[in-house]
C-alpha positions as a Markdown table, in Angstrom:
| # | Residue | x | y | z |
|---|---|---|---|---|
| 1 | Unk | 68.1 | 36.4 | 4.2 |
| 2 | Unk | 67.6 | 35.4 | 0.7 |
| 3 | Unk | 68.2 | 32.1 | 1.6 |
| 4 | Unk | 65.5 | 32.0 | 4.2 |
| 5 | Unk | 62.9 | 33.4 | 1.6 |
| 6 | Unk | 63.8 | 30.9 | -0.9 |
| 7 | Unk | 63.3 | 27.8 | 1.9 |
| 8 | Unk | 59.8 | 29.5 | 3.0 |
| 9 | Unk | 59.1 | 29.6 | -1.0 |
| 10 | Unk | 59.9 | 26.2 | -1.5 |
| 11 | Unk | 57.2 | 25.0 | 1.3 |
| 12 | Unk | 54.7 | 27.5 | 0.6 |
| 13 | Unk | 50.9 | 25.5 | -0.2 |
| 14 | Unk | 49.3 | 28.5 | -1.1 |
| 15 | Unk | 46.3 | 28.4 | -3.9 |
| 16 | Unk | 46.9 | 31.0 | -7.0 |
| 17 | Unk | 44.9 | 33.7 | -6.3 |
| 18 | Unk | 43.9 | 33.1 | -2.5 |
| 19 | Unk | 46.1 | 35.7 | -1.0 |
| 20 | Unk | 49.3 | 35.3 | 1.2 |
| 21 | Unk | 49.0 | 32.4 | 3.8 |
| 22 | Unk | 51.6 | 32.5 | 6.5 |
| 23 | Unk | 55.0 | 31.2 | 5.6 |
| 24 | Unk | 55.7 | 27.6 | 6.4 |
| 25 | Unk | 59.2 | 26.4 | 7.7 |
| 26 | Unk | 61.1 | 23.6 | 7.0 |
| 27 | Unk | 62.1 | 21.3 | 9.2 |
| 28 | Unk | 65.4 | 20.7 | 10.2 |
| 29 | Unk | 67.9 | 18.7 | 7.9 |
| 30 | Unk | 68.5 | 16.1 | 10.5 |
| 31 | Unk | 64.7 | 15.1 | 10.9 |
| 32 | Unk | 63.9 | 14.6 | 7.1 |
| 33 | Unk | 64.5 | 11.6 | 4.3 |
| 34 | Unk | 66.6 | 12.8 | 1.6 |
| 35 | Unk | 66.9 | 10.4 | -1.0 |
| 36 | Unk | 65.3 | 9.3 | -4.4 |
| 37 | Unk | 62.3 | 8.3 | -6.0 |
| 38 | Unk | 63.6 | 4.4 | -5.3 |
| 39 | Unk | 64.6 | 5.9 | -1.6 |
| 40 | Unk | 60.7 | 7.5 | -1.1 |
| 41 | Unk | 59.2 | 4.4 | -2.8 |
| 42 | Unk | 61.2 | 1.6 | -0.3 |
| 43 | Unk | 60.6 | 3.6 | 3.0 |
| 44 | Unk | 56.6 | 4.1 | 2.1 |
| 45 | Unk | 56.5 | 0.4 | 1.1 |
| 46 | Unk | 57.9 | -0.9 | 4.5 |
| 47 | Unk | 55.7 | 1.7 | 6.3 |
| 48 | Unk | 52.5 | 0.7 | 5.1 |
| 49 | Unk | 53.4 | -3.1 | 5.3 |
| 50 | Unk | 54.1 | -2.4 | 9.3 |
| 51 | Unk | 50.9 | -0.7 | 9.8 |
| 52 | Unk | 48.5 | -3.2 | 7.5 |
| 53 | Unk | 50.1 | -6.2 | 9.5 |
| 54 | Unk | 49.1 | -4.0 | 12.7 |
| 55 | Unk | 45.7 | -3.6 | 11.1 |
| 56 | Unk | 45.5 | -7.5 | 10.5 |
| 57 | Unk | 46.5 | -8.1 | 14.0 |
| 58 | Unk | 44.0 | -6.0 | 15.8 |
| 59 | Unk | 41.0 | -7.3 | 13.3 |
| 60 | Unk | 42.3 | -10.7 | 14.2 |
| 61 | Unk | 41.6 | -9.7 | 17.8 |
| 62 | Unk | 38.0 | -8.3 | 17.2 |
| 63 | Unk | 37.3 | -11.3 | 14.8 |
| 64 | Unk | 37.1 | -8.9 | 12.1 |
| 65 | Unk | 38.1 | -8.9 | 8.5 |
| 66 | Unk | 41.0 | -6.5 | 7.7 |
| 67 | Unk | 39.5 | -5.6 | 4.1 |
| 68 | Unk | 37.0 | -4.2 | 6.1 |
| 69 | Unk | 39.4 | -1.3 | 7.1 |
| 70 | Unk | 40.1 | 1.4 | 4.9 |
| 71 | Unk | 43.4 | 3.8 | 5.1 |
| 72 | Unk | 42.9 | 7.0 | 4.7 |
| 73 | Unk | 46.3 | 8.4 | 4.1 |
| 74 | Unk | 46.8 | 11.9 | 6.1 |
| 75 | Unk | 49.3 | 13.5 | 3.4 |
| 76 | Unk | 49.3 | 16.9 | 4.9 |
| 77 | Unk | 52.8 | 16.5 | 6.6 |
| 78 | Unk | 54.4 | 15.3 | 2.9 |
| 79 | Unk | 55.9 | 17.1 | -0.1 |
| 80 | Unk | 54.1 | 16.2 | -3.3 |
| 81 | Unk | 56.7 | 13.3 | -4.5 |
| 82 | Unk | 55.3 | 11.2 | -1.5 |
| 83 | Unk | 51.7 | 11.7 | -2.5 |
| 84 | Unk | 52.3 | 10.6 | -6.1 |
| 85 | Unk | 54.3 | 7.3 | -4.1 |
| 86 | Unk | 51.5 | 6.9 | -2.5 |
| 87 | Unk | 49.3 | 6.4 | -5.2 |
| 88 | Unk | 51.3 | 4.5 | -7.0 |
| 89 | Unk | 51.3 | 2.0 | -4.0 |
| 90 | Unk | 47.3 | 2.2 | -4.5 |
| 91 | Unk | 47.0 | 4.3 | -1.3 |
| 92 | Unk | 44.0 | 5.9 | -3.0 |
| 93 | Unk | 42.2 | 7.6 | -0.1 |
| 94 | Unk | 43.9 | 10.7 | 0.7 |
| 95 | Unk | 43.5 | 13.2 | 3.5 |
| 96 | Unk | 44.0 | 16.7 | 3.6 |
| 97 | Unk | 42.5 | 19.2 | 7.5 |
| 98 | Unk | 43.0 | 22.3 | 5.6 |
| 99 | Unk | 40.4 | 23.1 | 2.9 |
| 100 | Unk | 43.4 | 25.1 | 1.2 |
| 101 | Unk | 45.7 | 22.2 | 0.9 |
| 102 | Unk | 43.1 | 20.1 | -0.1 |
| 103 | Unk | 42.0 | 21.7 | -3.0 |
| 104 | Unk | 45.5 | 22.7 | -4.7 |
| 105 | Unk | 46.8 | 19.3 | -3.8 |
| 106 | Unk | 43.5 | 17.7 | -5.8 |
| 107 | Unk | 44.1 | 19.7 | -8.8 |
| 108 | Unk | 47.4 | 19.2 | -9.3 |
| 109 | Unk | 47.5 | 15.4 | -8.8 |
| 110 | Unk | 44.3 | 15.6 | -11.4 |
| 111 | Unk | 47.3 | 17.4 | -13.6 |
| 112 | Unk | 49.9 | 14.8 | -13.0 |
| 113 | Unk | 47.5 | 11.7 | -13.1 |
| 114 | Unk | 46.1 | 13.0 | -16.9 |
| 115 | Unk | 50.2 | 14.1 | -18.0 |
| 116 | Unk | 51.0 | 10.7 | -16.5 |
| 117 | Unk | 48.7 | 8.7 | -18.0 |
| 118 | Unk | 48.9 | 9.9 | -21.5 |
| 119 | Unk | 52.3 | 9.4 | -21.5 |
| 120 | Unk | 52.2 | 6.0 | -19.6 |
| 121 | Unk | 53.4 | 2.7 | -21.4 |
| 122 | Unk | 51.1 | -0.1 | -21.4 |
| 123 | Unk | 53.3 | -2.3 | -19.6 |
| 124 | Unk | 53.0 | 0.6 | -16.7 |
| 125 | Unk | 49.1 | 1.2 | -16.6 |
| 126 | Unk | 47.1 | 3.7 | -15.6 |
| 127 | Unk | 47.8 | 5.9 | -12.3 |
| 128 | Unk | 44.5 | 5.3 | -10.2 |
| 129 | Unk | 42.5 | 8.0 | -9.3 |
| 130 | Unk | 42.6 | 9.0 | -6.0 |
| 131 | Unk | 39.4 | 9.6 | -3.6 |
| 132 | Unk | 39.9 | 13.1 | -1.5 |
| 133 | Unk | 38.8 | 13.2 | 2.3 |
| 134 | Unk | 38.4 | 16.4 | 4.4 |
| 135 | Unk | 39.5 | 15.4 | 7.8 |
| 136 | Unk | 40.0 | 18.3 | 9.3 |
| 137 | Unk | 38.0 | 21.2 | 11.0 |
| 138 | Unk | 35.8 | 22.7 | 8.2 |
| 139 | Unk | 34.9 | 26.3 | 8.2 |
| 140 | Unk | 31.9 | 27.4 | 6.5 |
| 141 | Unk | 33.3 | 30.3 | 4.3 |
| 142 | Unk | 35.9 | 27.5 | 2.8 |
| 143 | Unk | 33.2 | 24.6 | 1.9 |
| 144 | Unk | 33.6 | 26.1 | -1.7 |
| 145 | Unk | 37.0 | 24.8 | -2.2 |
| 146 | Unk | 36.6 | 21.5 | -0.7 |
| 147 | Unk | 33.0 | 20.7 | -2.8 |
| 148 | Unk | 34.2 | 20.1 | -5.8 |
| 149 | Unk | 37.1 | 17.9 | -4.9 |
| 150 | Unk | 36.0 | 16.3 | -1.8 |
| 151 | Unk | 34.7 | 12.4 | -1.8 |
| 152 | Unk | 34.4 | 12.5 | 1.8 |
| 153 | Unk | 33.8 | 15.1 | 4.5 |
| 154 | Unk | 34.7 | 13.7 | 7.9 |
| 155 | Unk | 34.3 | 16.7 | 10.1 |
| 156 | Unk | 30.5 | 18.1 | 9.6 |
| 157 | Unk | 29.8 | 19.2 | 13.1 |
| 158 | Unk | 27.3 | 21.7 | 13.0 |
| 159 | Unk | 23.4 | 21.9 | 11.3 |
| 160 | Unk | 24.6 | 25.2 | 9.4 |
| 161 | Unk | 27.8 | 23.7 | 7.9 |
| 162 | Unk | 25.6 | 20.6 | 6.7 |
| 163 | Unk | 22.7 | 23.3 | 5.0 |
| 164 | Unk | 25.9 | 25.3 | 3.7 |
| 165 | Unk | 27.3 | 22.2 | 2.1 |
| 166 | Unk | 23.7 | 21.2 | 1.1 |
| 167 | Unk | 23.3 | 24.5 | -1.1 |
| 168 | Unk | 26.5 | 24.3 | -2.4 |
| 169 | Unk | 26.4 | 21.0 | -4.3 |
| 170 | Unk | 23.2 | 22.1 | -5.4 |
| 171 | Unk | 24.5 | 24.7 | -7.1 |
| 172 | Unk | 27.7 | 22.7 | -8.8 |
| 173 | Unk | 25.4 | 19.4 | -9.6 |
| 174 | Unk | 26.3 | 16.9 | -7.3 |
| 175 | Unk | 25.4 | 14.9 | -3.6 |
| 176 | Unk | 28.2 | 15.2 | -0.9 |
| 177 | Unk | 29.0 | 12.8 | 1.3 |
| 178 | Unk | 29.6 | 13.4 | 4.7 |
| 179 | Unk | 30.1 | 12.0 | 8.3 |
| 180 | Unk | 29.0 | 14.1 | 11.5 |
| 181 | Unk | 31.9 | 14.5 | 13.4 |
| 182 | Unk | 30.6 | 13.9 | 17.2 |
| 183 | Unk | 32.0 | 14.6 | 20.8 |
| 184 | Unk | 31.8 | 11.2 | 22.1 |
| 185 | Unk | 34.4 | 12.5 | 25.1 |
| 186 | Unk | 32.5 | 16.1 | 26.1 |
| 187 | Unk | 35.7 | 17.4 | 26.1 |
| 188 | Unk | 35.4 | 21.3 | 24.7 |
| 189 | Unk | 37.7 | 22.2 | 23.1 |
| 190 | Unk | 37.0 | 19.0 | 20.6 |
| 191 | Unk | 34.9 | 20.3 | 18.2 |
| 192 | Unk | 31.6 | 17.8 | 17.2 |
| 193 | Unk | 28.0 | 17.5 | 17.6 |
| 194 | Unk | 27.1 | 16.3 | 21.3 |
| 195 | Unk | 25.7 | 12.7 | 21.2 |
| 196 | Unk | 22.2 | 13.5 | 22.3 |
| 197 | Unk | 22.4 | 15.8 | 19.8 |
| 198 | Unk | 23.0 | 13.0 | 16.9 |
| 199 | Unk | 18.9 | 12.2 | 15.8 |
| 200 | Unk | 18.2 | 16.2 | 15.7 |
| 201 | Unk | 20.4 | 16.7 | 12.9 |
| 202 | Unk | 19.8 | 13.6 | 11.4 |
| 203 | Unk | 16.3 | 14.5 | 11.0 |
| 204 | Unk | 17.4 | 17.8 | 8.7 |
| 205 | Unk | 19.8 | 15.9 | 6.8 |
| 206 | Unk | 17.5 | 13.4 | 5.7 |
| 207 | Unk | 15.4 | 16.1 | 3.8 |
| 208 | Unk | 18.5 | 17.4 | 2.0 |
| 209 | Unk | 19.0 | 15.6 | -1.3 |
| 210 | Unk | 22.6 | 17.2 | -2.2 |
| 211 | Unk | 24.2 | 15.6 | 1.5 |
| 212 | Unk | 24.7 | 11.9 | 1.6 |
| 213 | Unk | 24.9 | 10.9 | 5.7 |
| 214 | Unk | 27.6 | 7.9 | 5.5 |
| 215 | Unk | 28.1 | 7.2 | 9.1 |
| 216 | Unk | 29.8 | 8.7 | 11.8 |
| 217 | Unk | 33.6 | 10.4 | 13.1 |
| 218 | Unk | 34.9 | 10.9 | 16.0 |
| 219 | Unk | 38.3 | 12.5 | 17.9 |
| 220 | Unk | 39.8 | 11.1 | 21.2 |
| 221 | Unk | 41.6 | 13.4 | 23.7 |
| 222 | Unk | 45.2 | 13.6 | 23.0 |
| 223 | Unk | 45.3 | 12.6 | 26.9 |
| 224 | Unk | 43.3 | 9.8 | 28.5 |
| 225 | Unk | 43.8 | 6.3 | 29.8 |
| 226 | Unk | 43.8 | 3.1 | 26.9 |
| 227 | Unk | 40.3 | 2.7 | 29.1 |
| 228 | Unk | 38.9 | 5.9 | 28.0 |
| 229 | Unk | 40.2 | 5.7 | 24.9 |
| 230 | Unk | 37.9 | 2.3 | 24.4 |
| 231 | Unk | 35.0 | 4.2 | 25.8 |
| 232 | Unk | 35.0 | 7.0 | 23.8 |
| 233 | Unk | 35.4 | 4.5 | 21.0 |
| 234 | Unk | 32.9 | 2.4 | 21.5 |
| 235 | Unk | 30.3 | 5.0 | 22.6 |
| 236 | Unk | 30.4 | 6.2 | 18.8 |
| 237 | Unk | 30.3 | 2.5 | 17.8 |
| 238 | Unk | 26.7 | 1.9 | 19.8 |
| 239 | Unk | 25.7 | 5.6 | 18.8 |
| 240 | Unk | 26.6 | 3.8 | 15.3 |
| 241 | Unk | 24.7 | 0.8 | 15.8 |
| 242 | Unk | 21.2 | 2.7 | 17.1 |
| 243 | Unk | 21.4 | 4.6 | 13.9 |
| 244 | Unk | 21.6 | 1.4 | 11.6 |
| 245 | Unk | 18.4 | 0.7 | 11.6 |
| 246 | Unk | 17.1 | 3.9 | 10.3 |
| 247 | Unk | 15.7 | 3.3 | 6.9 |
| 248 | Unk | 16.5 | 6.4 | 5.7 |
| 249 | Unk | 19.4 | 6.1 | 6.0 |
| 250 | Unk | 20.3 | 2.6 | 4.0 |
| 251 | Unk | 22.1 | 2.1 | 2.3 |
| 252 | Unk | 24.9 | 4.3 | 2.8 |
| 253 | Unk | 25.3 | 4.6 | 6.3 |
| 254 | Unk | 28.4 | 2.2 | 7.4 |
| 255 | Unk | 31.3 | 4.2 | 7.9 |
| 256 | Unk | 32.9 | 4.8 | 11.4 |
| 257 | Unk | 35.7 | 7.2 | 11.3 |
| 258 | Unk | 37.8 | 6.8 | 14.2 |
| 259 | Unk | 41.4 | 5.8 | 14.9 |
| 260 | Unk | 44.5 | 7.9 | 14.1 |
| 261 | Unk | 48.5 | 7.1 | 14.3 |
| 262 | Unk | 48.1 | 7.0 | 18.3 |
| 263 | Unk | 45.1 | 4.8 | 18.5 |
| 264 | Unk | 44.0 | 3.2 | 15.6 |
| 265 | Unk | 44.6 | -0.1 | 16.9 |
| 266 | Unk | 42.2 | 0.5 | 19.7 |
| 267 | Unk | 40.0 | 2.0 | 17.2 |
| 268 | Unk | 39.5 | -1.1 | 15.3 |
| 269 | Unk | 38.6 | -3.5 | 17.8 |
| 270 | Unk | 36.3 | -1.4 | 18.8 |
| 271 | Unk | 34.5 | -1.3 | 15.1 |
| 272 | Unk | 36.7 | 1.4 | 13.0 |
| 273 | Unk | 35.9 | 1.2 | 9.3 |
| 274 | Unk | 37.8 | 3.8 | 8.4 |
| 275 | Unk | 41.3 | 4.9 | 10.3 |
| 276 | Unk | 43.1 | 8.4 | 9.3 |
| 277 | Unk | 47.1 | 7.5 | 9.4 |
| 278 | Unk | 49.8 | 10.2 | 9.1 |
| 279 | Unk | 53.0 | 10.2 | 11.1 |
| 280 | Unk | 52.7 | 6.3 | 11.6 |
| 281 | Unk | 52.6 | 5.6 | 7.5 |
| 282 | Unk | 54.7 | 8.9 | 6.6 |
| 283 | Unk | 57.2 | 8.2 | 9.2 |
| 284 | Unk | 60.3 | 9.4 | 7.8 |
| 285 | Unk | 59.2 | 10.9 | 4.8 |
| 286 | Unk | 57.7 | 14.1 | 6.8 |
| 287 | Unk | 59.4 | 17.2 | 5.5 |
| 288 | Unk | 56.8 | 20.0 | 5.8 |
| 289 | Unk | 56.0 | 22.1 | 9.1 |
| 290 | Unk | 53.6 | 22.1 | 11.7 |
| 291 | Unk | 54.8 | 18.4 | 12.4 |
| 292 | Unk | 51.8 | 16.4 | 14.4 |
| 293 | Unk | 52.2 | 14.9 | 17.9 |
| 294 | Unk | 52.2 | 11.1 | 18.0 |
| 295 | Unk | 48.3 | 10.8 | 18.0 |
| 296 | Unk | 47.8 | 13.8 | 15.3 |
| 297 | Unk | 45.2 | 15.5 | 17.3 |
């Protein structure tokens, strides 16, 4: 018994202060990567060169650039050593869905990047600073804890969570940005605005000074043919494109969030510049519970 308590300890992502969250599990020993900094460091370095030649390969096929692509690194499934690894590789855009994890994960690589850096070498340099996304469902009772951390919010999908973000960075001094998360496949139990739905909110957004509108995200079905999954795709792309020539919104609108470990390939070609990578750039180094299905949804 004490054993098991200890294990659930060890995984536990609770914030000081926010009451008891429900015990995570680890996963079995057979499914995790025990090993070293070196160890951690090698197996993130071959991961991430698989899926940037991937990248490469499907802007090569859209006759796109591959710098403009940007990898948002979905660290939720990872213990701490991995997102400091990560960083050190100069995968600066990190991704947390749970407004929780977010914010004790932000503070304490802000406490490891300023004990780090003081105590850093010249030869070594400076640990960069990474650049927090929200990817996940937001709930509007935890937009507090995600505010003051948060570079990025994928997943606004409602008027009222926009106003309540609004208000919020009013209050602590600074402009949000944010993507509306729509529901390019109708599917309901996907949350996001409905596309028709797009220019109404739009329309309050651009009167709120303390939200920055930065373009667009969506979610494919975790089931549907590779020809719906280009649909869906590139119905957000031409929703995208309609928007682009709003002049309110220049010039920060030009971000499509779309594409995760299952489809960002697909994504891409069909104008991604932003892809959300877990399991497929974490694969073997995933040692926390709750472990996603191949496309993460």
């Amino acid at each position: 018994m004490r054993r098991a308590t200890a294990a659930r300890r060890r995984y536990n992502l609770a914030i000081p202060g926010a009451g008891t969250p429900r015990p995570t599990r680890p996963i079995p020993r057979s499914r995790r990567v025990v090993g070293n900094v070196t160890t951690v460091r090698r197996k993130l370095t071959e991961n991430l060169k698989r899926v940037r030649d991937r990248i490469a390969a499907a802007c090569q096929r859209a006759r796109r650039d591959p710098a403009a692509v940007k990898i948002v690194a979905v660290t939720k499934y990872v213990e701490m050593e991995v997102v400091r690894q990560a960083l050190e590789l100069n995968l600066v855009d990190l991704g947390e869905s749970r407004a929780q994890q977010l914010a004790q994960r932000a503070s304490m690589i802000h406490e490891y990047i300023e004990r780090k850096n003081v105590l850093a070498s010249r030869k070594e340099g400076p640990v960069p600073r990474p650049r927090w996304h929200m990817v996940g469902h937001l709930q509007r009772n935890k937009v507090k804890l995600v505010v003051p951390w948060a570079e990025l919010i994928h997943s606004v999908d409602s008027l009222r969570l926009a106003e309540d973000l609004h208000q919020h960075a009013a209050r602590v001094g600074r402009t949000i940005d944010i993507l509306l998360q729509v529901n390019t496949s109708g599917e309901k139990s996907k949350f996001g605005i409905a596309v028709g739905a797009v220019p109404h909110l739009i329309e309050h957004l651009v009167a709120w000074p303390n939200v920055r509108l930065c373009g667009l995200m969506t979610m494919a079905p975790a089931e549907c043919t590779p020809a719906e999954l280009r649909l869906y795709f590139e119905r957000l792309r031409d929703v995208f494109e309609d928007l682009r020539g709003d002049k309110r919104l220049v010039p920060h609108f030009r971000e499509l969030s779309m594409g995760m470990s299952g489809d960002y390939e697909t994504a891409i070609e069909a104008g991604a510049t932003i892809v959300r990578l877990g399991s497929t750039l974490f694969e073997g180094l995933m040692t926390l519970n709750d472990m996603p299905e191949v496309s993460e949804r």
